[in-house]
N, C-alpha and C positions, 0 to 999 in steps of 0.2 A: 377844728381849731377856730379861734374867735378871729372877728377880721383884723386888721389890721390898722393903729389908730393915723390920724393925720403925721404922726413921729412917724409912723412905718416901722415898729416894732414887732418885731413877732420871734417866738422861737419855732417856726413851723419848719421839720424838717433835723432841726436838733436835736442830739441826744439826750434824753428826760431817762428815766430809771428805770431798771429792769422790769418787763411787763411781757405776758403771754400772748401771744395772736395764735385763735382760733380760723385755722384759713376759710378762704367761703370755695368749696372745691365737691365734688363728687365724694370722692375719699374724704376731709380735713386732715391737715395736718396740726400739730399745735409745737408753735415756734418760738424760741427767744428772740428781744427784742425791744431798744431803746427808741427807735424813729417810731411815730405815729404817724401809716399813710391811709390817705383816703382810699381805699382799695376794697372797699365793701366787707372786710371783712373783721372779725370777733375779738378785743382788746380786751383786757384784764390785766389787771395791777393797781398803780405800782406794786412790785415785790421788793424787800429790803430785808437784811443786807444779801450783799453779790452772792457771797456764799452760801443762803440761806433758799437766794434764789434758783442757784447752780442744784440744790438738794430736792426744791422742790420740782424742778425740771424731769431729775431721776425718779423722783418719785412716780410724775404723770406718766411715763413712758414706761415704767416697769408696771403700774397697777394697771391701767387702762390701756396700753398695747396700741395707740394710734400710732398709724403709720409715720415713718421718720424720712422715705426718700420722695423725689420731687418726679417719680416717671407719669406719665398720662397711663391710669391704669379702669382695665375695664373688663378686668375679673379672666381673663382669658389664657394666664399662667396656668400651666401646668401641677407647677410644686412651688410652694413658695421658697425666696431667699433665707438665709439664714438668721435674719434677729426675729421670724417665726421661734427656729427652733430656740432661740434665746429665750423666747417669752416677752420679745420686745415687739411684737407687732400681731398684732388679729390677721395679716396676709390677704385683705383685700384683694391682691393681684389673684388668688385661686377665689371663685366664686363660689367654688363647690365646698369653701372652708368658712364664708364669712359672707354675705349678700349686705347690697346696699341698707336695708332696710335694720339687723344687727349693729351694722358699723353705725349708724345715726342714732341707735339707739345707749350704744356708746359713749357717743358726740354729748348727747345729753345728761348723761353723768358727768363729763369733766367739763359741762358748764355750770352745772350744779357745782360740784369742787371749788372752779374757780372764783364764782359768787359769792362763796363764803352761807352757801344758804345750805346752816349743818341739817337742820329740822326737814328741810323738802328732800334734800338730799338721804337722809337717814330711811324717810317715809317712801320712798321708791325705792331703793334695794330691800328695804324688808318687803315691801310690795312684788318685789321678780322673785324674791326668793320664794314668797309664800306660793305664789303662781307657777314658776317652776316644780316647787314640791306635791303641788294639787297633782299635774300633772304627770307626777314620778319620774319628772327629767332630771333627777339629783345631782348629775353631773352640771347642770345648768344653777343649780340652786347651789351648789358647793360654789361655783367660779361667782355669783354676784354675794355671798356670804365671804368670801376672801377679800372682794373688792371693799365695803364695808368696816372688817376687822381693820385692814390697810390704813384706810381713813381715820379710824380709833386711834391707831397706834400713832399716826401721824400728829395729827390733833390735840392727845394727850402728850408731846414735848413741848413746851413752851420754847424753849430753847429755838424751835425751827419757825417760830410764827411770822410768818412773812406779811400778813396783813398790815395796814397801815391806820388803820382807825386809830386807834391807841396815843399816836405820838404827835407831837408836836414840831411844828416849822417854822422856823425864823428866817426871814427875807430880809437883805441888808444890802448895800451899793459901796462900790467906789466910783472915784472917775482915775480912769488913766488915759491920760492924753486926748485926743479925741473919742475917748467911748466913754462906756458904761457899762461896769462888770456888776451884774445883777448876782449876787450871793445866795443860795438856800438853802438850807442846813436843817436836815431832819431828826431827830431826838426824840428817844424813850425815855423819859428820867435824864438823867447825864450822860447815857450812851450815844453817842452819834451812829444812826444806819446811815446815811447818805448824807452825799454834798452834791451839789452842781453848780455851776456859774455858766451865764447866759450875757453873752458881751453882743453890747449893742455900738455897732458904728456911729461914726457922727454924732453925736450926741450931747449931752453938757449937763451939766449939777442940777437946772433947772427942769432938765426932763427925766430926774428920777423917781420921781411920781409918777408919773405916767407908764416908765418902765417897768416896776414894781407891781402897776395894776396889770397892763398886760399882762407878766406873770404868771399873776393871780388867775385871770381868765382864762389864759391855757395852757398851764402846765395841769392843773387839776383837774380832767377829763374825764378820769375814771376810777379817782381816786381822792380823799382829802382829808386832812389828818381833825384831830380835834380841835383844835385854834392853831392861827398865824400869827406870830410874830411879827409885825413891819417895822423899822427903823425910819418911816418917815408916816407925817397924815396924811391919809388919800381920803381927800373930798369926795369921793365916791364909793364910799367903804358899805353904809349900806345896801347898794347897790349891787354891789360885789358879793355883800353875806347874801341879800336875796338870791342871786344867783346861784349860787353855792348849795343853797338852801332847795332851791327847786330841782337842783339837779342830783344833790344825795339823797332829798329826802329827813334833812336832821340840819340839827344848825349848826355852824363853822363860824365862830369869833375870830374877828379880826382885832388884834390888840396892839396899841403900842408898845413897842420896844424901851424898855426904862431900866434905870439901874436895880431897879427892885426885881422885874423879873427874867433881868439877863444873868445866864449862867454863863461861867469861867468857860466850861467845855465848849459852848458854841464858841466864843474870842476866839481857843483856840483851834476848831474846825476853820471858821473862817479864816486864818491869818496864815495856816495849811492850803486850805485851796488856795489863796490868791497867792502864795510863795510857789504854787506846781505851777500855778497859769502860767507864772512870772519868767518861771524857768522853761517851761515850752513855746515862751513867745521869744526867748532870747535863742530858740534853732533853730537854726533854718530849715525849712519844710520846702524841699522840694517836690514840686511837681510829679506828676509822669510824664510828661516830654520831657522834664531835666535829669529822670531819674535816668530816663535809656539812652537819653546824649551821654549824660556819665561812664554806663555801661560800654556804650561805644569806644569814647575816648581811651578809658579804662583796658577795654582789652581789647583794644586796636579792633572791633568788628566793622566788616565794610560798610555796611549800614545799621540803623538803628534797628532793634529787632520791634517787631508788630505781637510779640508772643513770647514769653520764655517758658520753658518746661520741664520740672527738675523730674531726673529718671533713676528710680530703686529700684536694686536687686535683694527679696530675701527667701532667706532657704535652713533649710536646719542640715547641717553637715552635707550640702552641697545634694541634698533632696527637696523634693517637694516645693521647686525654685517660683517666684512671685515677681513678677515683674510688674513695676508701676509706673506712672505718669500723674504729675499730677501741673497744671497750668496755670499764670497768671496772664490775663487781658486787660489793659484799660483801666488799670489799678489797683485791681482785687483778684481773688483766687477764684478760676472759673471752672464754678459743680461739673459743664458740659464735658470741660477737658480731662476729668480724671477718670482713668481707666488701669485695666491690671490685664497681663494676660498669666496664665499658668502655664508657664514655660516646660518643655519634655527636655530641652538641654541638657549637657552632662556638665556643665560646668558654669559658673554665673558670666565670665567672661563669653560666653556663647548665648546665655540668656540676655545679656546687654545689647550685645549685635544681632540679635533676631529682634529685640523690641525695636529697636531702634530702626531698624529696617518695617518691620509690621505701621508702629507708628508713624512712617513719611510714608510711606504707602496708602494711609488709610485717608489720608487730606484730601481734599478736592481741589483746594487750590494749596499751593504752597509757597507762602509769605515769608518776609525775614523775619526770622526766629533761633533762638538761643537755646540752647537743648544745655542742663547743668546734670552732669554726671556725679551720681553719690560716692566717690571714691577716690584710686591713685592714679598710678601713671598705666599700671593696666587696665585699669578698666577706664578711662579715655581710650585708650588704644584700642580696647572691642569695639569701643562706639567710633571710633575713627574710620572701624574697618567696613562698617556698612554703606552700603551704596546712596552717598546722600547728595541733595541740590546744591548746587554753588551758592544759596543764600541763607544757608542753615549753618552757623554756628556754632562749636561745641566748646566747654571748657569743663573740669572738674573741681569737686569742692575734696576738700583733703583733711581727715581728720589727724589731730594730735594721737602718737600714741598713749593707748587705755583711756583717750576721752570721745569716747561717741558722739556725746553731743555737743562738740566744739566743730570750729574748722578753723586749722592752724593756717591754711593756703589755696589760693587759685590756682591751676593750669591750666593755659593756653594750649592749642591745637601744636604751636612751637616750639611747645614746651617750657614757655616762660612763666617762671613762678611770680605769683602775689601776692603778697600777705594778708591776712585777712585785717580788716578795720573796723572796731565795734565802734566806730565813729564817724564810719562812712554809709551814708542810708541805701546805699545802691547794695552794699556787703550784705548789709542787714534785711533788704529783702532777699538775698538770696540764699543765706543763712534759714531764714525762715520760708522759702519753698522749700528748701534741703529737709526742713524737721517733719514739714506737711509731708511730702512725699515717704519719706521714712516711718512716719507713723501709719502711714495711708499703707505702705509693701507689706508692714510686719501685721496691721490688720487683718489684710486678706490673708496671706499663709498663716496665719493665727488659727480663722475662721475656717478657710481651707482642709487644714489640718485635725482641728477641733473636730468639723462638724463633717466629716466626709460619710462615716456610717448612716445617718439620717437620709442619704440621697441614694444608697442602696436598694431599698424598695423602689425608688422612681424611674432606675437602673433597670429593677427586675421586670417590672410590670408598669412599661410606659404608657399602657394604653387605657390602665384605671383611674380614677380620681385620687387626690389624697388624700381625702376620708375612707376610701376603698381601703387603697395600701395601709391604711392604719388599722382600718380593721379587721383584715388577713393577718400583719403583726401582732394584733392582740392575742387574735383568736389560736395562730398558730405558735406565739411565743417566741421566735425566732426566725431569722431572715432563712435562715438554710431550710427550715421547715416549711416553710412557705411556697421556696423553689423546687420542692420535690411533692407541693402538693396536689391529687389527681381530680379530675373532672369532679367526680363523687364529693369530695371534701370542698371543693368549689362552692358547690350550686349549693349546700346549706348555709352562704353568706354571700351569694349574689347573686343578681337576677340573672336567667338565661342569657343573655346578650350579652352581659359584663361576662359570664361566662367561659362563653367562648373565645372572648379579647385576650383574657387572664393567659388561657389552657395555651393561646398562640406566642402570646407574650414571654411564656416558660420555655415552649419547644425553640423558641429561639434565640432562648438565654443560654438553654442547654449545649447550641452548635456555638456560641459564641456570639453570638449577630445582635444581638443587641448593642444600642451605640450608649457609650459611657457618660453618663452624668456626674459632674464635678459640680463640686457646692457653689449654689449663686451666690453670689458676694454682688449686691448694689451701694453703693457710695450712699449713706445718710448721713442727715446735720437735722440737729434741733436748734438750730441758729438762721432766724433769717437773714436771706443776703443781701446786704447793705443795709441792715439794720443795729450797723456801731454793735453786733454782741457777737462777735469773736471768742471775748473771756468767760461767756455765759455758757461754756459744755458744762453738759451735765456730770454732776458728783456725787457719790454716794456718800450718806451721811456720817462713815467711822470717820472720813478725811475732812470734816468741819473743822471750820478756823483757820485756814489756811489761806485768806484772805476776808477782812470786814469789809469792802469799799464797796460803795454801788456798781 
């Protein structure tokens, strides 16, 4: 980010438009994301519109399989999680499936992707391909000839082109009161991809020029369209296009703003954004000290809670039950706090009072905290029943009948009803832990259930790798045939040593003694945290259109 002028302007730390972070990690990850921090690591964008953005998200994670969750991994798993078996991850975590050296080799395709450099990009997968096929690794030469086609088919919709070269941006001001709301309004022709406004404190009509340059100098970091727009002169304009100039490489006109080349659409982009600002500077935004005073007040808790934790039960016809957790700290939803167990219960009311007891148990220390129950007045009541601190609080959220995704009411430990307020902010985050944890329970027995077959080899033959166990399923065709296959049939697909692990591994599936593996289910986001993109999960492209905003 550029420094900051003697105004003391800067948007450093504000939300600027949808843009990718390549993390700088052993692994990478590649994350959505509005904040630009200095963190060492890989920025690309901007991307426009949100939705177009949200497509190409899906896109990177379905073709190129970078990892999606945040563990410190060092190849030492066993069998990988499930968005392996999705096809949503290379599985870094088994070493014996993906080595550092593959995963970076990865890395640099979807920085290729991201650059927009179709020509270098194009010239290395036909490159691995040809290399792979010299070598008669055609399975290796099919998977970068997929990755490839991918990009074709992408590429060829105009419709999804999230690049920004193309479009045009007009910069404009008001003053309200003591600030200065900096307008930017990006345009393809008469489509608008994006808006933003950049409000500066303290400020006055005579320092809109200077705000306008800041701007200019950092919101355009890694991105900049074909000419700007400015609704005021800045005496520094060549200075700015130089800039601009040495850092893309091509030149960026900076133009005035006149009636000849203002279009009707931007007026009404503009007079849009500053009518939302308008309307979210007239509500009150409380805090988080004010938000769990309220909470307090609200449902008589002894003290303010340090933690709240909404807790789901799901199961399909009272099987296969999923118990979850999912946490807010210090004003956001926290990755550490969420967890699921796979409850053996006979009932969800029994699944509730075992988590609830597993999850106070498992704290080191225990703080005041608010535990929100997905349900009625029974299922408060499982959670009532478990053995809990004098400073753990409970209440539940209560849906309307045949609307799942509402909540008609609160109950108290007392039994006192609340009603629910879409106008109260305290309701509304916990409406929204209610939806997080509900989505987060039905994911895991989604995936649970989905994917439990794939962890039957790992089941049978713990002590192989999982390129082993995959190549005894190939070879033998079937799980069952594999469990009754003898030394002989062994050792012409593995070395003597794996051998003899398999031959033990079988004899003790056979007595039962092997210990059972259920599908890993790890918490992923391709959203990073605190980086203002919440609304940036990824989407598959049938569902485009269902929002244009940045």
């Amino acid at each position: 980010m550029a420094k900051r002028t003697r105004y003391k302007f800067s948007i450093e730390g504000k939300p600027l438009y949808p843009h990718i972070k390549l993390t700088r990690e052993l692994f990478p990850r590649i994350l959505a994301t509005r904040i630009i921090a200095n963190d060492d690591s890989e920025y690309f964008g901007a991307f426009l519109n949100r939705t177009n953005a949200r497509i190409l998200l899906d896109f990177l994670n379905r073709t190129f399989r970078l990892r999606s969750c945040d563990l410190e991994l060092d190849g030492s798993f066993n069998y990988p999680c499930t968005m392996f078996y999705k096809r949503r991850c290379m599985a870094p975590c088994v070493s014996a499936l993906v080595g550092t050296e593959d995963y970076e080799e990865m890395v640099g395709l979807v920085r290729l992707f991201l650059l927009n450099d179709r020509s270098l990009f194009r010239s290395a997968l036909n490159s691995k391909v040809a290399d792979a096929s010299e070598k008669l690794d055609f399975e290796s030469a099919v998977r970068w000839r997929d990755i490839l086609k991918a990009a074709e088919v992408y590429w060829s919709d105009s419709r999804r082109s999230v690049w920004l070269d193309p479009i045009t941006d007009t910069i404009t001001f008001r003053v309200v009161g003591s600030s200065i709301d900096v307008i930017l309004i990006s345009q393809k022709g008469r489509r608008v991809l994006g808006e933003r406004i950049f409000a500066f404190e303290n400020a006055h009509e005579a320092d809109a020029e200077a705000a306008i340059s800041e701007v200019i100098q950092q919101f355009y970091v890694f991105h900049a369209p074909k000419e700007i727009k400015v609704s005021v002169e800045l005496s520094d304009k060549k200075d700015l296009e130089k800039r601009l100039h040495e850092r893309f490489g091509r030149r960026v006109r900076i133009i005035p703003l006149s009636e000849k080349n203002r279009k009707v659409s931007t007026d009404l982009a503009v007079n849009r954004s500053s009518a939302e600002l308008d309307v979210k500077r007239s509500i009150l935004q409380l805090s988080t000290g004010e938000l769990l005073q309220s909470l307090k007040q609200e449902f008589e808790l002894t003290k303010e809670p340090k933690r709240i934790t909404a807790i789901d039960v799901s199961h399909l016809s009272g099987t296969d039950q999923v118990a979850a957790a999912v946490s807010w700290v210090d004003g956001r939803i926290d990755p550490e706090g969420s967890q699921y167990w796979l409850s053996d219960a006979t009932s969800e009311l029994g699944s509730i009072q075992g988590f609830v007891e597993r999850f106070v148990a498992a704290q080191d220390k225990i703080e005041a905290e608010l535990l929100l129950i997905d349900g009625g007045t029974a299922q408060l009541r499982a959670a009532l029943a478990a053995d809990l601190p004098r400073n753990i609080s409970i209440i539940s959220a209560v849906k309307p009948a045949a609307e799942h995704e509402s909540i008609s009411h609160f109950l108290t430990r007392s039994g006192r009803r609340i009603g629910f307020d879409i106008a109260n902010e305290a309701h509304r985050l916990l409406q929204r832990l209610r939806d997080e944890v509900h989505e987060y329970s039905n994911a895991v027995h989604r995936d649970t259930r989905d994917y439990a077959n794939y962890y039957l080899m790992a089941e049978l033959l713990p002590s192989l790798t999982e390129p082993e166990r995959r190549r005894l399923l190939t070879a033998f065709g079937s799980i069952t045939k594999v469990s009754m296959a003898t030394r002989r049939e062994l050792r012409s697909l593995l070395a003597l040593d794996r051998v003899r692990l398999a031959a033990d591994d079988l004899k003790r599936h056979r007595f039962g003694e092997n210990r059972r593996v259920r599908p890993l289910v790890i918490p992923t986001s391709l959203q990073e945290r605190d980086g203002a993109a919440e609304d940036l999960r990824p989407i598959e492209p049938q569902t485009e259109g269902i929002d244009a905003r940045p």
